[in-house]
C-alpha positions in Angstrom: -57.9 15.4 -58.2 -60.1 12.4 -58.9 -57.2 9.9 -58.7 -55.6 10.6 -55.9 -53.2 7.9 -54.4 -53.9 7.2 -50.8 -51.0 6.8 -48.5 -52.4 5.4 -45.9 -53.6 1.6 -45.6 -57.6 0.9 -46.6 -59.3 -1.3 -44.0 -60.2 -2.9 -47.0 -57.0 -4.5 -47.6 -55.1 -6.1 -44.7 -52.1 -6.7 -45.1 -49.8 -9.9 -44.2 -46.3 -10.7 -43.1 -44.9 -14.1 -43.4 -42.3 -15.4 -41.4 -39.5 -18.9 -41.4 -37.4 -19.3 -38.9 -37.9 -15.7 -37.7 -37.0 -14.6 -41.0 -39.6 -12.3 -42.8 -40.3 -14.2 -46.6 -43.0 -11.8 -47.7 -44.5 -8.5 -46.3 -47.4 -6.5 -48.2 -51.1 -7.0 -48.7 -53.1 -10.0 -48.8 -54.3 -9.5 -51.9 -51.1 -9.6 -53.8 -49.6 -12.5 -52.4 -48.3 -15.0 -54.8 -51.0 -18.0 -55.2 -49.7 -20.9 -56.8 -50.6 -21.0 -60.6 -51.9 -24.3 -60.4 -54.4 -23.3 -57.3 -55.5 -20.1 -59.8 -56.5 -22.3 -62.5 -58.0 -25.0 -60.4 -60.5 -22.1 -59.0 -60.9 -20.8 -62.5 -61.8 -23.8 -63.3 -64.7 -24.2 -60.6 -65.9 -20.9 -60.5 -66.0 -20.0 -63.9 -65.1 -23.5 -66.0 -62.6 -22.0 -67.7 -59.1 -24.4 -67.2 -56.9 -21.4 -68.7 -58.2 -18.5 -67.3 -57.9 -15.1 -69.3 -56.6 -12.3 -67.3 -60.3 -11.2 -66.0 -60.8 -14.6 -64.7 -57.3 -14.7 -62.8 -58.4 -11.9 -60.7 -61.5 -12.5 -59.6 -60.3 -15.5 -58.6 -57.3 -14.4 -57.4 -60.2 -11.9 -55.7 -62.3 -14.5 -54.0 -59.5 -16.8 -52.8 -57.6 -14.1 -50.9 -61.2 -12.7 -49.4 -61.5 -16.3 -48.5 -58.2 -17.0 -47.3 -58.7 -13.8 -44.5 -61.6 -15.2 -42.9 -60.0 -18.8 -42.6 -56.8 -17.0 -41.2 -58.6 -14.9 -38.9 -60.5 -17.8 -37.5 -57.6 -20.4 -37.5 -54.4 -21.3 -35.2 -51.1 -20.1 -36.5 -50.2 -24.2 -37.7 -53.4 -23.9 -39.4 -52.7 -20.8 -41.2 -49.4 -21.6 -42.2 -50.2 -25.0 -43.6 -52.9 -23.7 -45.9 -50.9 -20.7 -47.0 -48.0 -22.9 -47.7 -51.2 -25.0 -50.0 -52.1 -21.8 -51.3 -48.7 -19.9 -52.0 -45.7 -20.3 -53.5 -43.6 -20.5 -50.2 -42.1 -23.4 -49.3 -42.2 -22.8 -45.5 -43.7 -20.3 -43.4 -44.2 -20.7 -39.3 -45.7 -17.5 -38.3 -48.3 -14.9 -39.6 -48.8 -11.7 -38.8 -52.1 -9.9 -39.6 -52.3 -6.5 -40.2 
C-alpha cells in the first residue's frame, strides 16, 4: 500500500552501463556504482571534515559525487568520461558508456 516497489525506472535515477573491449563490466544505476573507498573518504573529508566517515556521511557523499558525476558525463566526450570514472570507480578499464 504505502510501500509499494516500483518496477519501472525513476527519471530520477539513470542508470549506466560500462563497457572494455566490448565487454559489459557493470550495468545498473548510477548511484550504486562502486566509488573507490579512498575517493569516499577524501569527499568525506571535504564536505563534512570527517576522514572516517560514519555510514550517514558515506552516502551523502556517495550522494553528491554520483549527482555530480552525471552532469560531467552528460557534458563530456566518451575518453573524458571513461577516464574520470576509471578516477572515480573501482574498474580498472572502461572505453565506452552508455547512459540510460
Amino acid at each position: 500500500m504505502f510501500f509499494n516497489h516500483k518496477s519501472h525506472k525513476s527519471p530520477l535515477q539513470p542508470s549506466i552501463q560500462l563497457f572494455y573491449n566490448s565487454t559489459c563490466i557493470y550495468q545498473g544505476f548510477l548511484k550504486d556504482i562502486p566509488l573507490k573507498d579512498s575517493v569516499i573518504k577524501d569527499e568525506s573529508n571535504r564536505f563534512f571534515n570527517d576522514p572516517e566517515p560514519c555510514d550517514i556521511h558515506r552516502t551523502a557523499v556517495r550522494l553528491r559525487i554520483t549527482e555530480e558525476l552525471l552532469i560531467k558525463l552528460i557534458e563530456a566526450e566518451q575518453s573524458e568520461g571513461c577516464q574520470l570514472l576509471m578516477d572515480l570507480c573501482t574498474f580498472e578499464k572502461i572505453d565506452r558508456i552508455i547512459l540510460n
